[in-house]
Each structure stands twice: as C-alpha cells, then as structure tokens.
C-alpha positions in Angstrom: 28.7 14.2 -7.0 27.9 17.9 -6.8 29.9 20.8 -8.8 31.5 23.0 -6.6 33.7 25.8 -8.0 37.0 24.5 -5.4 36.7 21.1 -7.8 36.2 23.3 -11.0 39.8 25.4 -10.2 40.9 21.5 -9.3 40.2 20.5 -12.5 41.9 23.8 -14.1 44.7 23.5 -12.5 45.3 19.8 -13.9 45.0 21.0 -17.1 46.7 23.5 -17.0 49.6 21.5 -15.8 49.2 18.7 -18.5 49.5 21.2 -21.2 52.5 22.6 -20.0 54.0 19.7 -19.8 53.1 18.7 -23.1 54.5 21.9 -24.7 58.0 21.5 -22.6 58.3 18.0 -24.7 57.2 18.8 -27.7 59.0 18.4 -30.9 59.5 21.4 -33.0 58.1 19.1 -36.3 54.7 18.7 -34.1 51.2 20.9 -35.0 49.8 23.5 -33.2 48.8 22.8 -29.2 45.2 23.7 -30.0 44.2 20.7 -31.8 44.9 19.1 -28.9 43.0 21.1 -26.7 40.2 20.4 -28.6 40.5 16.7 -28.4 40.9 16.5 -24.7 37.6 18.9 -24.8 36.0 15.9 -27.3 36.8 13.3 -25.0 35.6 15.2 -21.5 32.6 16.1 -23.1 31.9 12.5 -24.4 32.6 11.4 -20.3 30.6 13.6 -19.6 27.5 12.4 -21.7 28.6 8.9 -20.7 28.6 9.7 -16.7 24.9 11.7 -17.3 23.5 8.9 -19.1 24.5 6.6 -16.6 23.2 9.0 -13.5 19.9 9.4 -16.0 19.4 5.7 -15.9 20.7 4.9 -12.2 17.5 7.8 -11.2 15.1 6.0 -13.7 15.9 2.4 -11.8 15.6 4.1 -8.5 12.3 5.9 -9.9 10.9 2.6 -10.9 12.1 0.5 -7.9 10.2 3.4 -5.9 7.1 3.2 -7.8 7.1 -0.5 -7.6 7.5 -0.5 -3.6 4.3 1.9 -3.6 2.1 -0.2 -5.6 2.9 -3.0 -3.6 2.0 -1.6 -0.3 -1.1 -0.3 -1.9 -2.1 -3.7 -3.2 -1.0 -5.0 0.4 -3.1 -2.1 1.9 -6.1 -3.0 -0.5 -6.1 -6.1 0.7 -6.0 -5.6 4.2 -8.8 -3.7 3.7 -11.1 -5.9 1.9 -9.8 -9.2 4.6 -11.3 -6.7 7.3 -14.5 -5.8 5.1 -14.9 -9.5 4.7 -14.6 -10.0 8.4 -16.8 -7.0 9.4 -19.6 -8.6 7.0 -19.4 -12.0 8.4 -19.6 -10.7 11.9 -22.6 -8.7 10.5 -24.5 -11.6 9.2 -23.4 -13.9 12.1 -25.1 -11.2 14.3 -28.1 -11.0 12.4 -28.3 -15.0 12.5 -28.3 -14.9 16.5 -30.6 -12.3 16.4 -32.9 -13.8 14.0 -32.6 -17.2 16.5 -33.3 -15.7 19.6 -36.0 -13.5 18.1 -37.8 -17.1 16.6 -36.9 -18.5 20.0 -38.9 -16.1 21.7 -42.0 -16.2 19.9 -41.9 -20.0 20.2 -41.6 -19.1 24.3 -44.2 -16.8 23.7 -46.6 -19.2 21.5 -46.3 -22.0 24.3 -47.2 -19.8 27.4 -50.0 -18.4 25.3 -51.2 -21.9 25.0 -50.5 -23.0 28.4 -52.5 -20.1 29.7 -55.3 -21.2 27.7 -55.6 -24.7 28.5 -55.5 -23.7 32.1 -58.6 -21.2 31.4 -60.6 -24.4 29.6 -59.5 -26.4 32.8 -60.9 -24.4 35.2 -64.3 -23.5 32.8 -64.2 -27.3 32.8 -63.8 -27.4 37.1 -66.7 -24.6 37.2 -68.7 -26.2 34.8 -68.9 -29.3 36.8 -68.9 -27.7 40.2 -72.3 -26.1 39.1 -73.5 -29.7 37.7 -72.7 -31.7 40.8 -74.3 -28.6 42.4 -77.9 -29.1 40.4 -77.8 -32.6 41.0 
C-alpha cells in the first residue's frame, strides 16, 4: 500500500462529500461542524497508528522468519562442511594405513630376498669349500 497523491485527492474528495452531506442535514440546535472534523481527524489518525503498528509487526515477523531461514542454512552449510572434513580425514588416514602396509610389506619382500641371497652365497662357499677338499684328497 503506497501513497500516491491520485489516492490522497481520493480521499479529499470523500470527505469533502461527507461533510457536505452532513451540513445539508443538520439541525439548526446542533454545534459547530468543526468539532466534528476534528473527531474524524482523531479517529483516522488512530487507524492510522493501528494499520503502522500492524505493518511495523508484519516487517518484524518477516525480519525474523528471514533471519531464521539464514541461520538454518548456515548451520546446514556448517555441517556439510564438517561431514566432508570428516570424510576428507578418514580418506587421509585410510591412505596413510595402505601406505604404511605396503611400505612394511616391502621391507619384509626386501628382508627375505636379502636372506635368500645370502644363504645361496654360504651354499655355494659351502660347494667350493668341498670341491677344494675332495680336490686335496
């Protein structure tokens, strides 16, 4: 509901017309018309108060139901964001595990060639050593 000046001559106009009509049927016993005037004056600006305080709390609900929708999508965005945190850091640490197995898994590949290798050096110092015996003999 915006004020626009065609609604303000509107209004005039009305009133205008009321008071007219009230003079035209008015007893000559009756008071002055201004009285009057001032009454209907009263009671628009009382309206008036009335329809602001009702526009004044109609903005402060919207206000509120606004502010409430944001805080809920930033809770719901906080969360999102700390489920994919949580996510990223178990993938992190699930990583790390596999690395941390294969890394063991190799050095236990690389302990049993190491020893492989060397019992096949003692087996052939063993061969040579017996070669060179039988050899003597």
């Amino acid at each position: 509901m915006h004020i626009t000046p065609e609604k303000i001559k509107e209004a005039a106009e009305a009133l205008e017309c009321t008071e007219l009509k009230s003079f035209m049927f008015q007893e000559p016993t009756a008071g002055p018309l201004t009285r009057k005037r001032r009454s209907s004056r009263s009671t628009g600006r009382s309206s008036r108060r009335s329809t602001r305080g009702t526009r004044r709390s109609s903005r402060g609900t919207r206000r509120s139901t606004r502010r409430s929708r944001r805080s809920t999508r930033r809770s719901r965005r906080s969360t999102r964001r700390s489920r994919r945190s949580t996510r990223r850091s178990r993938r992190s640490t699930r990583r790390s595990r596999r690395s941390t197995r294969r890394s063991r898994r190799s050095t236990r590949r690389s302990r049993r060639s190491t020893r492989r290798s060397r019992r096949s050096t003692r087996r052939s110092r063993r061969s040579t050593r017996r070669s060179r015996r039988s050899r003597r003999s």
